[in-house]
C-alpha positions as CSV (number, residue, x, y, z in Angstrom):
1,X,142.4,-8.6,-63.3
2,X,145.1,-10.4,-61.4
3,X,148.1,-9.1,-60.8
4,X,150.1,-10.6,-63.2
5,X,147.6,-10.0,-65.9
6,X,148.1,-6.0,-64.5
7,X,152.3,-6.0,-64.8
8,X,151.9,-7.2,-68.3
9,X,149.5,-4.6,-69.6
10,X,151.4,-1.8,-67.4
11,X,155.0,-3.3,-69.7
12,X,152.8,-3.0,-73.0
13,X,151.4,0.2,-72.0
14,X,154.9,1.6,-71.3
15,X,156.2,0.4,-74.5
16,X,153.3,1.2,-77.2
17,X,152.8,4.7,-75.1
18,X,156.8,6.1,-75.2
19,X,155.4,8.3,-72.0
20,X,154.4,8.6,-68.7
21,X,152.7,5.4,-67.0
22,X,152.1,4.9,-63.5
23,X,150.0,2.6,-62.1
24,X,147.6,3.6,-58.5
25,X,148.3,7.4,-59.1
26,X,146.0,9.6,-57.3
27,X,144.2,11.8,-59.3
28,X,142.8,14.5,-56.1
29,X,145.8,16.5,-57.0
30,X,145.0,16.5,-60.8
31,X,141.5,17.8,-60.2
32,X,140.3,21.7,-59.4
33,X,138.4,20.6,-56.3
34,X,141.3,18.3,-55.3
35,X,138.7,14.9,-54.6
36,X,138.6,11.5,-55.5
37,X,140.7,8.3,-55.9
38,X,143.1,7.0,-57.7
39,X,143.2,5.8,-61.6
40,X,144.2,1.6,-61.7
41,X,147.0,2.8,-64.9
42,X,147.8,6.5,-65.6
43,X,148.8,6.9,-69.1
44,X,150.5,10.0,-70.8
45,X,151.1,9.1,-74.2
46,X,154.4,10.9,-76.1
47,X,152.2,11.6,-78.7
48,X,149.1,11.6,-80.9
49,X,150.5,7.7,-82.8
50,X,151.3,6.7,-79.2
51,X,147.8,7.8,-78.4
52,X,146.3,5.8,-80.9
53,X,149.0,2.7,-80.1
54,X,147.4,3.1,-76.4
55,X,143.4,2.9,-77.7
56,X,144.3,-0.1,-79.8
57,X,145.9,-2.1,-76.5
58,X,142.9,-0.8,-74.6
59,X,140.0,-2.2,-77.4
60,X,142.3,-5.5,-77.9
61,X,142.4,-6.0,-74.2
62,X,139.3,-4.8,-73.1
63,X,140.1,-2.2,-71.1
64,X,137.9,0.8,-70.3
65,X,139.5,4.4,-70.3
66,X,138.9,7.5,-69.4
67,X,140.3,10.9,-70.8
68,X,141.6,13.7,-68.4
69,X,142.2,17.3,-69.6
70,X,143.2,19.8,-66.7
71,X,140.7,18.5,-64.2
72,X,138.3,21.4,-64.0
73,X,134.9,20.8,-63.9
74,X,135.6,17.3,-62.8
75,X,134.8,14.8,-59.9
76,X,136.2,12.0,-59.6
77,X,134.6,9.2,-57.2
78,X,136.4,7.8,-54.0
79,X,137.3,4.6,-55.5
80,X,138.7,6.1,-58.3
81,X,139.0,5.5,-62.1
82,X,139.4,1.6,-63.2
83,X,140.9,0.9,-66.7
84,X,143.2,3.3,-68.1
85,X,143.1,7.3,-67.2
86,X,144.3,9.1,-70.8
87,X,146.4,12.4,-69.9
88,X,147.7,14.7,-72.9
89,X,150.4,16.9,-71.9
90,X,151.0,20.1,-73.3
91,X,153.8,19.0,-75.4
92,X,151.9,16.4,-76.9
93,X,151.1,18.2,-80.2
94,X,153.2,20.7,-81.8
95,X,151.7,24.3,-82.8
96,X,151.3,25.6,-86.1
97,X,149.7,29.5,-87.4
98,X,148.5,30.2,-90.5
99,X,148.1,33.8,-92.4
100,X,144.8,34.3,-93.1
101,X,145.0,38.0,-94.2
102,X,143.3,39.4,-91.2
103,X,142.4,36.5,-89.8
104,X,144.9,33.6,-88.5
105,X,144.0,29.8,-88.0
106,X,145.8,28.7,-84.9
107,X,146.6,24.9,-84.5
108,X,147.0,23.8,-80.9
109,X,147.8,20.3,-79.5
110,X,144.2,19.2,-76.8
111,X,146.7,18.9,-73.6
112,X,148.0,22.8,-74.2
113,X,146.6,24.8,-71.6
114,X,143.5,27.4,-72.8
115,X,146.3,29.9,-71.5
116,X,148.2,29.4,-74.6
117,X,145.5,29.9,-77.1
118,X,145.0,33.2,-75.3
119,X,148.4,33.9,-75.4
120,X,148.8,32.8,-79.0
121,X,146.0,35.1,-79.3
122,X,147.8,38.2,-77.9
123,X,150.6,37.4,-80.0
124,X,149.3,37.5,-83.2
125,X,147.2,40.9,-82.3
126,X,143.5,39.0,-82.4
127,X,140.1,39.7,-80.7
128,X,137.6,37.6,-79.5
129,X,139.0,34.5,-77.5
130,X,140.0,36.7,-74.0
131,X,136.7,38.5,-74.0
132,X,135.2,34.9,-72.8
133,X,138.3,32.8,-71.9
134,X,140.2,35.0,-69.9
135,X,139.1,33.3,-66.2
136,X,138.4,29.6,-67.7
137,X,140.9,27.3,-66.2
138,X,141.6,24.2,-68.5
139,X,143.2,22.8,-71.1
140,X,142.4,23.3,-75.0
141,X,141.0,19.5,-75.1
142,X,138.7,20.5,-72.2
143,X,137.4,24.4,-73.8
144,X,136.4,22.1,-77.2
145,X,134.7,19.3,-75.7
146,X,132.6,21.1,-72.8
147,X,132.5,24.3,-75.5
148,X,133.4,26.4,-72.9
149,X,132.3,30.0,-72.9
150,X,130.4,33.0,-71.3
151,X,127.9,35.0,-72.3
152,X,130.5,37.4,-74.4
153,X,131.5,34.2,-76.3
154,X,132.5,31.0,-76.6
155,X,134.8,27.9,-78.3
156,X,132.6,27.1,-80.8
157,X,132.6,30.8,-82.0
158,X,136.4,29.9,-83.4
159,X,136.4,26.5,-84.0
160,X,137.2,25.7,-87.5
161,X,138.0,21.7,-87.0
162,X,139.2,19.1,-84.3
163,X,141.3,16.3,-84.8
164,X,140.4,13.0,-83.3
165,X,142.0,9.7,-82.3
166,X,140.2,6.4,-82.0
167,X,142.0,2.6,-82.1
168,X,142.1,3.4,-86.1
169,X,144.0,6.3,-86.4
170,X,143.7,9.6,-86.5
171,X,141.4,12.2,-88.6
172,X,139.6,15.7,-88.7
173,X,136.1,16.4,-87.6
174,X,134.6,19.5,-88.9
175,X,132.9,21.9,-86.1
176,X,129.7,21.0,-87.7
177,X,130.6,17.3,-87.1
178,X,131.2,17.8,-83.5
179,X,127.6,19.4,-83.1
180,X,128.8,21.9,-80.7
181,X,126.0,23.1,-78.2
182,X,125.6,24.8,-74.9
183,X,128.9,23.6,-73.0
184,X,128.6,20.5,-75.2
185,X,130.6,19.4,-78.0
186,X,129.3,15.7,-79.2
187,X,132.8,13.4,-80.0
188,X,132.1,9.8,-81.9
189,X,132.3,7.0,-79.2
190,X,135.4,5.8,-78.4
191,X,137.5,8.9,-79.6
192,X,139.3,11.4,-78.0
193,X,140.0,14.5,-79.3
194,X,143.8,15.3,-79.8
195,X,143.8,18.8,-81.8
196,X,141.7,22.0,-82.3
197,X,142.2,24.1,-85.3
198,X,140.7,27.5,-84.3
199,X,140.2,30.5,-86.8
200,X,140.7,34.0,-84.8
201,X,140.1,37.7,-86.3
202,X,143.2,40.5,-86.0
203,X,142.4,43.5,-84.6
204,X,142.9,47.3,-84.2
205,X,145.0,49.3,-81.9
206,X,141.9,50.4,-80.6
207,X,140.0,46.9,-80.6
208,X,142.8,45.5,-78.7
209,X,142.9,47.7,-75.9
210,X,139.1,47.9,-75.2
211,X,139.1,44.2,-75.1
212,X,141.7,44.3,-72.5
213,X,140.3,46.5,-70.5
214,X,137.3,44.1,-70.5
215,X,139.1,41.7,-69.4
216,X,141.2,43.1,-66.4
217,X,137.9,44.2,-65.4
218,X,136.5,40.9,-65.8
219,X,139.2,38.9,-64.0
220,X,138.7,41.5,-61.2
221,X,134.8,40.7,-60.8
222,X,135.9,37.0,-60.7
223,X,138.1,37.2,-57.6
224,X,135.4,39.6,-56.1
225,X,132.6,37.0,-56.9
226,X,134.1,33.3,-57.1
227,X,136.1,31.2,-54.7
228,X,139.4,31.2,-56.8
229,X,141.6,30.9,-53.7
230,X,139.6,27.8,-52.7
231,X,140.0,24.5,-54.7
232,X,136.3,24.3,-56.2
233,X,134.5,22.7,-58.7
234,X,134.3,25.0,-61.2
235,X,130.5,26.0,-62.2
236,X,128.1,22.8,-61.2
237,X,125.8,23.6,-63.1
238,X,124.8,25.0,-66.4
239,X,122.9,27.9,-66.1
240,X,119.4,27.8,-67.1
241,X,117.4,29.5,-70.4
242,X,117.4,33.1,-69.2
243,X,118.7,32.6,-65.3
244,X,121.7,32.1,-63.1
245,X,122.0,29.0,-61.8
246,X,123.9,30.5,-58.9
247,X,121.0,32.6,-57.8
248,X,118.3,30.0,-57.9
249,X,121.0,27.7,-55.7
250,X,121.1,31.4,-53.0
251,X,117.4,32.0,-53.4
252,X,117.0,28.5,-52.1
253,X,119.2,29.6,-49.0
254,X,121.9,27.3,-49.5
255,X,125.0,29.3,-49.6
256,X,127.3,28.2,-47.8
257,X,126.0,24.9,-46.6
258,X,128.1,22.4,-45.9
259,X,127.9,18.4,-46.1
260,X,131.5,17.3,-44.5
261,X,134.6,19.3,-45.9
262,X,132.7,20.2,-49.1
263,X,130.7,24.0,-48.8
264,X,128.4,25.6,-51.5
265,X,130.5,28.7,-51.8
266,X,130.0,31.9,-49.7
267,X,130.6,33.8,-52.3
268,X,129.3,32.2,-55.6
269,X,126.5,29.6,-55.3
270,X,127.0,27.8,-58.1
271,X,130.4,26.4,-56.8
272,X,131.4,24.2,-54.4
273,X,134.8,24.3,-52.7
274,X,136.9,22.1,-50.7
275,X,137.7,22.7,-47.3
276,X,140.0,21.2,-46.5
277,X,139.3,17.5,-46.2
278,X,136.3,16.9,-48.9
279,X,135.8,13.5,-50.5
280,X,133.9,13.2,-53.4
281,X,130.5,12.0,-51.4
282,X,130.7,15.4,-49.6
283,X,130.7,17.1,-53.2
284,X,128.3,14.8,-54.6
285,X,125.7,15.6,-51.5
286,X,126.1,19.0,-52.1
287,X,125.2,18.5,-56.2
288,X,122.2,16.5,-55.4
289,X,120.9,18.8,-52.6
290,X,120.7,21.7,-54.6
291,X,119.5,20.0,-57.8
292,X,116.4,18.7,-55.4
293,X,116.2,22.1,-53.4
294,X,116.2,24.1,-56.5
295,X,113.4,21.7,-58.4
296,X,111.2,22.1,-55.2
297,X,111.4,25.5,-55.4
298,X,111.0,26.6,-58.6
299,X,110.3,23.4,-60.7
300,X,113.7,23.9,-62.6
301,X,115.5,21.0,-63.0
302,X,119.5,21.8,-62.7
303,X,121.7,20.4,-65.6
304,X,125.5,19.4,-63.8
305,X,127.8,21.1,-65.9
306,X,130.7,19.3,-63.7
307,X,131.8,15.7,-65.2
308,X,130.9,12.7,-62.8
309,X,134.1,10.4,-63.3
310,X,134.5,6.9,-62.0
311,X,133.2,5.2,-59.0
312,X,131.2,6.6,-56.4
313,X,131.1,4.7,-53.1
314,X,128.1,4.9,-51.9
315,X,126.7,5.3,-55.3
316,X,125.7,8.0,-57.1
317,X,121.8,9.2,-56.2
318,X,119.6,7.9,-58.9
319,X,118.8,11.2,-60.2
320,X,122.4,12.1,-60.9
321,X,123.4,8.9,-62.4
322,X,122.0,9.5,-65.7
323,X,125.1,12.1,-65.8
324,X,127.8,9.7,-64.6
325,X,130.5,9.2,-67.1
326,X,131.7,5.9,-67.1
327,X,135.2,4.7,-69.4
328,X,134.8,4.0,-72.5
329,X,135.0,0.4,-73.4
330,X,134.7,-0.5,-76.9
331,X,134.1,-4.0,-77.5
332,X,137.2,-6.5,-78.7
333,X,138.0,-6.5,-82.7
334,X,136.4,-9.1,-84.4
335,X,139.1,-11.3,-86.0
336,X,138.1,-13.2,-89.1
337,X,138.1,-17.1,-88.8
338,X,141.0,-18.6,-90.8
339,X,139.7,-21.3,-92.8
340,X,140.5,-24.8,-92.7
């Protein structure tokens, strides 16, 4: 893209996106583990129409594009993100609650922080949503599409709907449309998710107070067993059908190892935190050395539960590059011939 061809998309980005657009920003800061390059154009849209505006300009130029929630769980690669990195702030969408009798169906814009649906939570005197999202860092847009959880529950537990945006417009996907799984939710190609409609349960006196009792005591094992002073990756990998990804990663004795300024956590094995001065190759030596070390041990094969984002220099190892996400890039629209 030369650079003329760049200004003119940044100007029409700028316009149709009524938001934040920067182009070269670095996006290390904007990740948990604080690694990675820079996105070519960083684009904030004002809204979900400026979103879609934004897709449009992307499929009509052919530019790839990535979305970016909160930037847990992710790694992004040295070189960075080309195309266009998608941000929604958490301002984007407005809220709306709805009386359910003793339930209440809580609207909430992707970009909002998972903070506010536990806060909106607390609010309207509900159970259920700080049992399992009390420590889980993120943003709404982030809980629905890697259905975060624990084992006490998860996103998909309240999920009622999401709505989408793609270089159409916008519309609503049920839950069972979205196929949510294990720290999976499955979006169409070439749409990003803009809303969650979630349905949560009111509660007792007596409900409420257990559950926050379980939860102080929860946040309290977290700072005894994870790195949350450290910038880290968040959990690498999913944890396995009736084991701990974590342990198999110690039993293999590589706590603490280090490749550069990256370290499998000291205290929780299935993290990895920087340093100081990690790059993304240190992280990404780490993934693929426990993934291997793990496998020889015990024949398990590790799933990454962290997202692989843009490009990796050297290149990812072959056996994690099946789990690289690249941009989307959706082909140009077809424009009818005109006839003679």
């Amino acid at each position: 893209m030369s650079a003329a061809v760049a200004e003119a998309l940044l100007d029409e980005l700028r316009r149709v996106s009524r938001g934040e657009v920067i182009a070269g920003l670095p996006l290390a800061p904007r990740t948990s583990v604080r690694v990675g390059g820079p996105a070519r154009f960083f684009v904030k849209p004002r809204d979900a129409e400026a979103l879609v505006a934004v897709l449009r300009i992307c499929a009509q130029e052919e530019v790839p594009w990535h979305p970016l929630g909160g930037g847990a769980n992710t790694v992004v690669g040295d070189k960075g993100v080309e195309g266009v990195v998608l941000r929604l702030g958490p301002d984007f969408a407005s809220e709306r609650v709805e009386e359910l009798g003793d339930q209440v169906m809580v609207t909430l814009g992707a970009g909002a922080p998972g903070a506010r649906f536990l806060a909106l939570a607390k609010e309207q005197r509900c159970v259920g949503v700080a049992s399992w999202g009390g420590g889980i860092p993120g943003t709404v847009g982030g809980w629905t599409a890697m259905n975060a959880g624990t084992p006490l529950g998860s996103m998909s537990d309240h999920l009622e709907a999401g709505e989408i945006a793609t270089p159409s417009g916008l519309s609503w996907l049920s839950a069972g449309e979205l196929h949510l799984g294990y720290r999976q939710c499955e979006l169409p190609r070439g749409a990003i998710l803009t809303r969650a409609r979630c349905r949560i349960r009111r509660g007792t006196d007596a409900e409420r107070g257990q559950e926050e009792r379980a939860v102080k005591a929860d946040l309290e094992k977290r700072r005894m067993t994870q790195p949350l002073t450290q910038p880290n990756s968040g959990s690498v990998f999913v944890n396995p059908p009736n084991n701990f990804a974590g342990r198999l990663i110690e039993e293999a004795g590589l706590k603490g190892t280090r490749r550069g300024g990256a370290q499998i956590s000291a205290r929780h094995a299935n993290f990895i935190v920087n340093a100081g001065d990690a790059t993304a190759h240190d992280v990404v030596e780490l993934i693929a050395l426990a993934r291997r070390a793990v496998e020889n041990a015990t024949g398990i094969v590790l799933q990454p539960e962290v997202r692989l984002v843009g490009t990796f220099s050297p290149p990812l190892p072959p056996e994690l590059e099946e789990h690289h996400q690249l941009p989307v890039l959706l082909p140009a629209p077809q424009v009818p011939e005109v006839a003679p």
